[in-house]
NUMAR-256334 format. One line per 5 residues: number of its first residue (from 1); for each residue y, z, x of C-alpha. Coordinates in steps of 0.1 Angstrom, whole numbers. Each point is the difference from the previous one (the first is absolute). Layout:
% NUMAR-256334
NUM) Y,Z,X ~ ...;
This chain:
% NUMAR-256334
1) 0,0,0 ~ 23,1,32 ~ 22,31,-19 ~ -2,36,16 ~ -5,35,-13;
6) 6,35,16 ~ -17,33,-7 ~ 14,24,-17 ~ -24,26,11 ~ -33,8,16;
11) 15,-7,30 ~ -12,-38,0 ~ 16,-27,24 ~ 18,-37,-12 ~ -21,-28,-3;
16) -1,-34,-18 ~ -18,-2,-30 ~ -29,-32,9 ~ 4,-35,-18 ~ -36,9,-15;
21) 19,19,-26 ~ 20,-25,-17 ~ -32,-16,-11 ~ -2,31,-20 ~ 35,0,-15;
26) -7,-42,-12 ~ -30,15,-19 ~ 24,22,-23 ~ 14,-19,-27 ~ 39,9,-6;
31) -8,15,-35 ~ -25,21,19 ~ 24,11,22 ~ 10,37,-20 ~ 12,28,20;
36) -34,16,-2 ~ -16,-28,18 ~ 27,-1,28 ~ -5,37,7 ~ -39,-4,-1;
41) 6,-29,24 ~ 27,13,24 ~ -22,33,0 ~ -27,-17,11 ~ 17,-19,27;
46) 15,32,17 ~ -34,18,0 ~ -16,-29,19 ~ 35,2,25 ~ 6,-34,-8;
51) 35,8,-12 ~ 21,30,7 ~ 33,13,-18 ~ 34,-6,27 ~ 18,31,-18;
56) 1,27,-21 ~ 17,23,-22 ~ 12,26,23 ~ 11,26,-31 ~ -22,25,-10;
61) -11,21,-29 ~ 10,38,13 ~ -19,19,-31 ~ -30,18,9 ~ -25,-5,-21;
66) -7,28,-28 ~ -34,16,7 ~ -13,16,-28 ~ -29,27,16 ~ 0,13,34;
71) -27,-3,22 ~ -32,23,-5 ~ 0,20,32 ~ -33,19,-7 ~ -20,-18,26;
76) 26,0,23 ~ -3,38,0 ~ -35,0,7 ~ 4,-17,32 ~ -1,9,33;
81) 34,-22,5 ~ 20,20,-23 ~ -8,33,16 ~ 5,-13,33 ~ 31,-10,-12;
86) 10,27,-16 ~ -8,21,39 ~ 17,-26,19 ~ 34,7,-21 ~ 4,34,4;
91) -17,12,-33 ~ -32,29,-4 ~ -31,-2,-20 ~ 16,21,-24 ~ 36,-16,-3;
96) 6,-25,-26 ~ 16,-25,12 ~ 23,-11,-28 ~ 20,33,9 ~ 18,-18,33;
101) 23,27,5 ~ -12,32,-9 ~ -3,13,44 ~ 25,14,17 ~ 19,-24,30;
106) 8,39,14 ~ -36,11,2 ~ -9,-31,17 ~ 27,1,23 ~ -14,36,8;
111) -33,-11,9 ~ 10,-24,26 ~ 20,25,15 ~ -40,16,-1 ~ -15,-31,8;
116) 25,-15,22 ~ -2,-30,-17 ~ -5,-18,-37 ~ -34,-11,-9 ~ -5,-38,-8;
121) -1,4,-36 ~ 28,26,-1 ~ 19,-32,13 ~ -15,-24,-22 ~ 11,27,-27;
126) 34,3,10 ~ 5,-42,4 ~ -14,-4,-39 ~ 30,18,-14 ~ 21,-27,22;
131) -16,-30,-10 ~ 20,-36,-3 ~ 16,-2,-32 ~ 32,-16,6 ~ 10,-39,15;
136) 16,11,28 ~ 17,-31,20 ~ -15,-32,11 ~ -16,-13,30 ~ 8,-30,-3;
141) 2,-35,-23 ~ -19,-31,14 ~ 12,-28,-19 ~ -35,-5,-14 ~ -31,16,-19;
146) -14,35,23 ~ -34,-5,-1 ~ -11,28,22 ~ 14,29,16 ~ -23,29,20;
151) 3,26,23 ~ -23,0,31 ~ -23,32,1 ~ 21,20,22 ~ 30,-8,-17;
156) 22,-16,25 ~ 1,-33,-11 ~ 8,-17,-34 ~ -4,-35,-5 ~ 4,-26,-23;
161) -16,-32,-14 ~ 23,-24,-23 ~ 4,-33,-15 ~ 21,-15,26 ~ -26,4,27;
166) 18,27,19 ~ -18,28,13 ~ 23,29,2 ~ -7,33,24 ~ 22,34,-9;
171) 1,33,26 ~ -13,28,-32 ~ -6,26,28 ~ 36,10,-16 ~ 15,-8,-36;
176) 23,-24,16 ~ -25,-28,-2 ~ 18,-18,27 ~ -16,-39,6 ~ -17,-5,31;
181) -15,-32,-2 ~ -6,-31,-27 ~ -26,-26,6 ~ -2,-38,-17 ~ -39,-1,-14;
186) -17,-26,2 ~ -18,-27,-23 ~ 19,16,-28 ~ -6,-26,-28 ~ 12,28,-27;
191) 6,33,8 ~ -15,27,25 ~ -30,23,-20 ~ -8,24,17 ~ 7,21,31;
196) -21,27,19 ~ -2,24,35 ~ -20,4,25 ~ -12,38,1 ~ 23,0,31;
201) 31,-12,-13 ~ 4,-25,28 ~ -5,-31,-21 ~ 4,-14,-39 ~ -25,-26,-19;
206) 13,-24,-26 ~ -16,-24,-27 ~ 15,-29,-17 ~ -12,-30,-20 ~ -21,-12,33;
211) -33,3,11 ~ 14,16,32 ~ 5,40,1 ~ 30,4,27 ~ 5,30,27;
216) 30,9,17 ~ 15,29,23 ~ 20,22,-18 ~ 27,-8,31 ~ -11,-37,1;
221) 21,-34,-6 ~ -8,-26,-21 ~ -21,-18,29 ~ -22,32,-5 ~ -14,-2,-31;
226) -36,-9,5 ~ -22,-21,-28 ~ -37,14,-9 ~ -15,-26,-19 ~ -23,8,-24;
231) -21,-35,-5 ~ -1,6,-39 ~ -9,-36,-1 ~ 22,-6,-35 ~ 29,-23,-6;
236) 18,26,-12 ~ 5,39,8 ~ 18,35,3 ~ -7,30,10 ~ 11,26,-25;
241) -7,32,21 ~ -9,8,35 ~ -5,32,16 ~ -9,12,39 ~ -37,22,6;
246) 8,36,15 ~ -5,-13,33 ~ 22,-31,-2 ~ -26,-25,12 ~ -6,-15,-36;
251) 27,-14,-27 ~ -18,-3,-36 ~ 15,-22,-27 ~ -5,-13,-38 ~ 6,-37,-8;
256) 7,-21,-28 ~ -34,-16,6 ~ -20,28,-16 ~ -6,14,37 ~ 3,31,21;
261) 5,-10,36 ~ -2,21,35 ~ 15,-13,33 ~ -8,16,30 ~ 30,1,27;
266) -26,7,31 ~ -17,-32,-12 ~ 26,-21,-15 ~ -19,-13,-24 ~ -7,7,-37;
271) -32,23,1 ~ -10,0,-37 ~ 12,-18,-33 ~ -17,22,-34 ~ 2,-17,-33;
276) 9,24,-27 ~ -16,-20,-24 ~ -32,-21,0 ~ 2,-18,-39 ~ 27,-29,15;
281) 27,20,-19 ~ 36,-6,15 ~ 18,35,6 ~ 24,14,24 ~ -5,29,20;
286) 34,15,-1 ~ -12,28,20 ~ -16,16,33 ~ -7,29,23 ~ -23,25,19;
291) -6,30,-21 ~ 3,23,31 ~ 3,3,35 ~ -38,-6,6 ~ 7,-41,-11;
296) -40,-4,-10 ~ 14,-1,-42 ~ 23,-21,-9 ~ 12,-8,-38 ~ 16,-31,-16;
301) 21,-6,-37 ~ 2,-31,-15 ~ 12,-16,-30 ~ -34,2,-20 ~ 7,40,-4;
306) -23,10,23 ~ 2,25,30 ~ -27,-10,24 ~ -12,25,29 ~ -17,-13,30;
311) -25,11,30 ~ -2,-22,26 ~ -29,19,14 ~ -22,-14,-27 ~ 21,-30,-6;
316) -21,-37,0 ~ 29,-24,5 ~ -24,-30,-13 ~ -1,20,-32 ~ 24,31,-1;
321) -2,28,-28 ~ 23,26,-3 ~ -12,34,4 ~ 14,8,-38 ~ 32,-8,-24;
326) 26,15,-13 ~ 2,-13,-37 ~ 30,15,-23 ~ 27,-21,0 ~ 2,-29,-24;
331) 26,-22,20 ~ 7,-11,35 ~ -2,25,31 ~ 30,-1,18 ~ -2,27,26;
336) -21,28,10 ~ 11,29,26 ~ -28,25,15 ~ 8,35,0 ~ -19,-2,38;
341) -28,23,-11 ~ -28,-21,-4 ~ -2,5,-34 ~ 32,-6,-24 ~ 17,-32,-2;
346) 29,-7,-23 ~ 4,-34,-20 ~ 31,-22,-15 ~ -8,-21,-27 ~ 15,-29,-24;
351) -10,20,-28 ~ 28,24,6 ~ -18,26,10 ~ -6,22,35 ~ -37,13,3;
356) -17,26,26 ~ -35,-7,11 ~ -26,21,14 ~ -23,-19,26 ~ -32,17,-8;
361) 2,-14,-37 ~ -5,-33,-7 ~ -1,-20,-31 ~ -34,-13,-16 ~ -2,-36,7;
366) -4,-9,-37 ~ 39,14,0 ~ 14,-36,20 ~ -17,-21,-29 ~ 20,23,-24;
371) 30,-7,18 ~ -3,-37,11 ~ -3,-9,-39 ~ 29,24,-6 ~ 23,-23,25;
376) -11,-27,-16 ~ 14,8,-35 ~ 36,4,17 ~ 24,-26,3 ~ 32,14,14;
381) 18,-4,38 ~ 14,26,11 ~ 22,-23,25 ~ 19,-6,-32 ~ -12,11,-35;
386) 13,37,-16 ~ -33,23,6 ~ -21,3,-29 ~ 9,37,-17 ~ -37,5,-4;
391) -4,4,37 ~ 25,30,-3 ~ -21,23,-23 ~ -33,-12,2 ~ -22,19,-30;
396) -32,-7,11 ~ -11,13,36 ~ -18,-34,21 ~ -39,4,1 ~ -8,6,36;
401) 29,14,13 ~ -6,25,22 ~ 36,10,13 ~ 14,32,3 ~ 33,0,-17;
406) 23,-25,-12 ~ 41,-1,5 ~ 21,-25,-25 ~ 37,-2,-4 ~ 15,-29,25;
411) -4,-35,-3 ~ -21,-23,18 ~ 13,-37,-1 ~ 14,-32,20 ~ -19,11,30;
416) -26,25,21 ~ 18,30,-4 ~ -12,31,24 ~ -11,34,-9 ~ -11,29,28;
421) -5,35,7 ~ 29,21,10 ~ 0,9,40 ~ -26,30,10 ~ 23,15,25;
426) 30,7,-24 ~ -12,0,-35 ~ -42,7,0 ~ -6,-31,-12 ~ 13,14,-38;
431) 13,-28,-10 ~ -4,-38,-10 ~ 32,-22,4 ~ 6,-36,-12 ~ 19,-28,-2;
436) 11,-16,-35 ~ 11,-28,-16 ~ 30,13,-18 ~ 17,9,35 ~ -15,38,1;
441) -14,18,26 ~ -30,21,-19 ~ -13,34,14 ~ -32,12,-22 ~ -9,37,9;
446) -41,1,5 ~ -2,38,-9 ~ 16,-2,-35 ~ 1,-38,-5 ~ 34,-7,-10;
451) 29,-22,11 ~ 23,20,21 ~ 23,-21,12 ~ 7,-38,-12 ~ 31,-6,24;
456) 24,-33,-8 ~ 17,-21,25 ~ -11,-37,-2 ~ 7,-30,-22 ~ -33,-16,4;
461) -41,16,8 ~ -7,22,29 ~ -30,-21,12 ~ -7,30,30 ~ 13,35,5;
466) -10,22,26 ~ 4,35,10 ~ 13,13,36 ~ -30,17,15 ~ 23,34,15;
471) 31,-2,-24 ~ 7,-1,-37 ~ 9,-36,-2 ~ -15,-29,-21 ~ 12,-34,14;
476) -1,-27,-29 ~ -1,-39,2 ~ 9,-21,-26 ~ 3,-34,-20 ~ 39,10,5;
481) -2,-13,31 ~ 7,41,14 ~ -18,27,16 ~ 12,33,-14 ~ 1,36,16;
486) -14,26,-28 ~ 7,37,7 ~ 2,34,-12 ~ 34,8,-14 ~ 14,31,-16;
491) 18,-14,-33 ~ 11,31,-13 ~ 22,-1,33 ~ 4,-39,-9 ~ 18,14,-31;
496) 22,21,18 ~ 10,-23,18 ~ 9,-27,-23 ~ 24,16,-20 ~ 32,-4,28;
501) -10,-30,21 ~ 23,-14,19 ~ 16,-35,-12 ~ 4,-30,14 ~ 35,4,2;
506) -7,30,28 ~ -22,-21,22 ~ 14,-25,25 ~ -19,-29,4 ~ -19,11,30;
511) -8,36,-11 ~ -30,14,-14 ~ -10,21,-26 ~ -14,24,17 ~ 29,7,24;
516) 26,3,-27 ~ 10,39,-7 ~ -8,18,-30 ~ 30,13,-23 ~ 11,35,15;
521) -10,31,-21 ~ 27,15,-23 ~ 6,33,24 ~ 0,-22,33 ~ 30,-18,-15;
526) 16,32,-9 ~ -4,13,32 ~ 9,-27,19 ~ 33,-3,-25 ~ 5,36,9;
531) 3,-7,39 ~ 20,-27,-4 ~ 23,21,-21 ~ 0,26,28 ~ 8,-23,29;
536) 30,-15,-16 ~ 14,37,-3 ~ -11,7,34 ~ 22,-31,10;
């Protein structure tokens, strides 16, 4: 057809749509041609990426949805992973843990003057009454769609992945966030997917729409960025996710060709390819990782709603099984974050809805048939259509799902948005916290289940968020083209505040807020009045 179409969302490249396709159009007679035939058509065009959408509407719809029933947290409670949980953030066996605040900061300061020092979760206590709830400032605004923005595991480095093919590198040892390096990618037909670190720090993977994963020195140039090719053997492909292995020697990533792959950097060369599904069925794998630091299990989500969970030491490559699924949701997966344990993952899903998973429990395989016809009966994108309200408060529980609890309230559309667990260090791992696609920042609270913070501050989604590892900061990238800073703030202080600010008419042009005085208090006038009263006798 020689016309071109761009993608609106899952992060697809631009391509022509192939002169094989107007045959198809020719075969439509004009009276034939209703707007419910075009969709159908079009629809089917974009899923087999022979056409892609050049723009899209960059408004938003900033209303939460309305949930109607809270999520049943009686198997949560029965877990190891909510006592833990409840240890790691500074509450007893015997302490309900709705009742935040009823300890006393003076008795605590007492016992480290015992102790010497806090206890972890005496710190991870005290930094849950200070979590973000408030845009603070920006980092920065790109000129194009954030895709990704992550800390590196020690915290010293943030870096981003955008639309115009810039790699950016920020100093986040301090909440300056000064830049210290940007790189061009490379063999960027779209957008840049995905970023991950080393376990050292020392270096940053990327994936695009290429069959080629790409390495780089944190420090490097553009000449430095190395290409890993994966072989995938298909005319077309991306790599949704990537991740490193604890020791650094392996990169795994999930594919738009229904794959899982694993490069090894000591070999350079692609060491195994899994298919996540054996039937012929077409799905992405929108995501990756090792669930621990021992790298022998791995997981993968893909767009058929299942949460696969791998063993390569009884893995057959000619014909791979997964060790067990994780059936529950009834869309998409979008992202799933390990707590590190070795047994709890956490999963984002088109169907709205955040679910915790214990390893040690998977689904009955007749579940997947459940679910695969289930999928089949639903006709909506969520690139572009409004998400169906039944996803919201789903009556009937899925047959086979085995997950632990299940978080609704923020919106999942346009593109692969990411949910994860809170940091260990700071917060005990208490808490969930998400992107959305109204412009929020989401923070669900895993001991009591409800939304605790849903912080505004973008015009478009929040495709990423991530949390400094050592401070109370949640960094943000967005559709918006900006990277926000989201910290604790005191608003009742806010208020205070806000009722004499200065006015523009105060401020020369080169002055800043900040270093313009506040108004005197009433007796300091008088008692400056005074002296200058009692000099001009004196004189």
């Amino acid at each position: 057809m020689g016309s071109y179409f761009s993608n609106m969302d899952n992060e697809e490249h631009l391509e022509p749509v192939s002169d094989s396709d107007d045959d198809l159009f020719q075969n439509i007679q004009d009276d034939d041609l209703s707007e419910h035939y075009l969709v159908i058509i079009l629809r089917q065009l974009i899923d087999s990426g022979e056409i892609h959408l050049l723009s899209h509407n960059e408004t938003r719809d900033g209303q939460l949805p309305k949930i109607s029933k809270g999520p049943n947290m009686e198997k949560l409670k029965a877990t190891e992973m909510y006592n833990q949980i409840k240890s790691a953030s500074g509450f007893g066996k015997k302490v309900d843990e709705t009742q935040d605040y009823k300890w006393s900061l003076v008795n605590l300061i007492n016992s480290r003057q015992n102790n010497g020092k806090f206890l972890r979760n005496e710190k991870c206590k005290i930094n849950n009454i200070y979590l973000p709830n408030q845009y603070e400032r920006r980092l920065g605004s790109f000129g194009s769609k954030v895709f990704c923005g992550s800390f590196t595991r020690d915290g010293r480095r943030f870096v981003t992945g955008s639309q115009d093919q810039e790699i950016r590198i920020f100093d986040s040892s301090t909440s300056n966030y000064k830049t210290l390096n940007h790189i061009n990618a490379k063999h960027v037909s779209w957008c840049i997917l995905d970023i991950a670190f080393s376990p050292c720090s020392q270096y940053f993977a990327y994936s695009t729409w290429s069959e080629c994963l790409h390495i780089c020195p944190m420090d490097g140039n553009d000449e430095d960025v190395r290409c890993l090719n994966l072989n995938t053997n298909v005319n077309r492909f991306g790599a949704f996710a990537l991740a490193f292995s604890s020791n650094g020697n392996e990169i795994i990533c999930g594919g738009s060709d229904t794959s899982v792959y694993i490069f090894d950097r000591e070999r350079n060369e692609r060491t195994l390819r899994i298919p996540v599904r054996s039937d012929g069925h077409i799905t992405d794998v929108n995501s990756v990782g090792f669930v621990d630091d021992a790298y022998h299990l791995f997981y993968s989500g893909s767009d058929d709603a299942c949460i696969r969970v791998w063993d390569r030491r009884c893995l057959n490559e000619n014909s791979p099984e997964p060790s067990g699924c994780l059936l529950g949701h009834i869309d998409g997966i979008t992202y799933i974050d390990s707590k590190n344990d070795g047994r709890y993952l956490l999963s984002n899903s088109k169907d709205q809805s955040i679910k915790l998973w214990d390893l040690r429990a998977f689904s009955p395989r007749e579940a997947e048939t459940n679910i695969r016809a289930s999928l089949q009966t639903r006709h909506w994108d969520y690139r572009w259509d409004k998400v169906p309200k039944t996803y919201y408060n789903v009556t009937k529980p899925i047959t086979g799902d085995t997950s632990i609890v299940t978080f609704k309230g923020h919106r999942i559309q346009k593109s692969l948005i990411r949910a994860k667990f809170s940091p260990a260090a700071t917060t005990g791992q208490r808490y969930i916290y998400t992107g959305c696609a109204t412009g929020r920042l989401i923070i669900y609270d895993i001991l009591t289940g409800k939304m605790v913070q849903n912080i505004e501050g973008h015009k478009d989604i929040i495709r990423d968020a991530d949390w400094h590892p050592k401070r109370n900061e949640i960094l943000t990238s967005s559709w918006d083209y900006s990277v926000n800073i989201n910290t604790f703030q005191d608003k009742s202080t806010e208020k205070k505040r806000s009722r004499n600010p200065p006015t523009a008419d105060y401020l020369d042009e080169n002055q800043d807020l900040m270093d313009v005085a506040p108004p005197l208090r009433r007796s300091r006038r008088i008692a400056q009045r005074l002296a200058t009263a009692t000099n001009s006798r004196r004189n």
